[in-house]
C-alpha positions as a LaTeX table, in Angstrom:
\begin{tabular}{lrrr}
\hline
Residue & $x$ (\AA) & $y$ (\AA) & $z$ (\AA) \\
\hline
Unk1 & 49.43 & 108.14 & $-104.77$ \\
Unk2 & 51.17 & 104.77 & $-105.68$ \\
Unk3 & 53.74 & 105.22 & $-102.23$ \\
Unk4 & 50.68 & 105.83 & $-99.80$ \\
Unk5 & 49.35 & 103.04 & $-101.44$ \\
Unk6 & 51.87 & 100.79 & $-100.50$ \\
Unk7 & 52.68 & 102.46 & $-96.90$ \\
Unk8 & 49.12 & 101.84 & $-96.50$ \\
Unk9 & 49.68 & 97.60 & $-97.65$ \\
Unk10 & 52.97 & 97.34 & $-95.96$ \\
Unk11 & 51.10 & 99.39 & $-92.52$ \\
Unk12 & 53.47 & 101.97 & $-92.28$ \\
Unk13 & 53.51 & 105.51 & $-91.82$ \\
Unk14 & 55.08 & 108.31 & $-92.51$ \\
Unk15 & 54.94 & 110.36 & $-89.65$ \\
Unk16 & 55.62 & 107.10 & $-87.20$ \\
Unk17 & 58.67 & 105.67 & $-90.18$ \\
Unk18 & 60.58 & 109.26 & $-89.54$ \\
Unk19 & 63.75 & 109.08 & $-87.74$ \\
Unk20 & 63.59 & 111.56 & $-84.88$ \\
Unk21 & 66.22 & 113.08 & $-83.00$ \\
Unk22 & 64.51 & 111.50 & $-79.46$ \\
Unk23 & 64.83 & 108.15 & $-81.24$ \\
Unk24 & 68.45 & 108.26 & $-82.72$ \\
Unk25 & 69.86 & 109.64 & $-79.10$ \\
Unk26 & 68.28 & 106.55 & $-77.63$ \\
Unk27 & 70.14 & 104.41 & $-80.27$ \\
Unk28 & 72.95 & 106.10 & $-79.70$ \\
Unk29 & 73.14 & 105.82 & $-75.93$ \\
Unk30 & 72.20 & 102.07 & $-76.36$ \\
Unk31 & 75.11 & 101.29 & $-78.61$ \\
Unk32 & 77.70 & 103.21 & $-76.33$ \\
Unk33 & 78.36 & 105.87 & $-79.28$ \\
Unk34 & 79.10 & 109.27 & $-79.00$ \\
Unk35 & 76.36 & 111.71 & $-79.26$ \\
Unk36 & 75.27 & 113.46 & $-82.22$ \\
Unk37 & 74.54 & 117.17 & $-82.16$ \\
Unk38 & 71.30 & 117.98 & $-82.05$ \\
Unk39 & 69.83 & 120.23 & $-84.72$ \\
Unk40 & 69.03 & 123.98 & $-84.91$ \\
Unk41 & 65.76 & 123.72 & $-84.56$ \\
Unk42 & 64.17 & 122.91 & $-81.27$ \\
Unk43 & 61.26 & 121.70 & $-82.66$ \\
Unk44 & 63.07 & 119.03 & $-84.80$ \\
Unk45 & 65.20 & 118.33 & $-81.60$ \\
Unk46 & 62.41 & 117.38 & $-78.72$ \\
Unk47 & 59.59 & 116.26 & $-81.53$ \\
Unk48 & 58.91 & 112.60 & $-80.52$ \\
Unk49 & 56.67 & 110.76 & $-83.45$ \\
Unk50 & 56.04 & 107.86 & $-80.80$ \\
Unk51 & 53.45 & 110.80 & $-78.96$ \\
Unk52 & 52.00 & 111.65 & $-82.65$ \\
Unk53 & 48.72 & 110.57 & $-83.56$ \\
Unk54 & 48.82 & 110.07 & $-87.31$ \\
Unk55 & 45.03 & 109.29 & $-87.46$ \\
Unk56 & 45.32 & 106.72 & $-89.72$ \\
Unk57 & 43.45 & 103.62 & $-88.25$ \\
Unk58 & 45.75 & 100.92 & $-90.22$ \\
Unk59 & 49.13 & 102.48 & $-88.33$ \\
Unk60 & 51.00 & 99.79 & $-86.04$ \\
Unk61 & 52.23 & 102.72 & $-83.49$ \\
Unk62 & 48.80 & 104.62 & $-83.69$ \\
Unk63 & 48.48 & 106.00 & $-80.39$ \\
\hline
\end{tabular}
């Protein structure tokens, strides 16, 4: 209760705050590193939060 409390204060969220797997690749193709594997799961792999509506009306990246 007391962390979505304060997600809710500081306007973050938890599904949007989640590193994905789309996100880190485009890090890591920004920065000139090597790849990381993907995971095992394909969901986990090609799950983008940025196309996620959370439905909370407070979220920055509400979409």
């Amino acid at each position: 209760m007391l962390t979505a409390l304060l997600r809710r204060i500081a306007r973050r969220c938890e599904t949007h705050d989640r590193a994905s797997f789309v996100r880190i690749r485009q890090l890591e193709d920004a920065a000139g590193m090597t790849p990381s594997p993907p995971p095992a799961s394909f969901t986990d792999t090609y799950s983008d939060p940025a196309l996620i509506d959370c439905g909370h009306a407070w979220c920055r990246h509400r979409g």
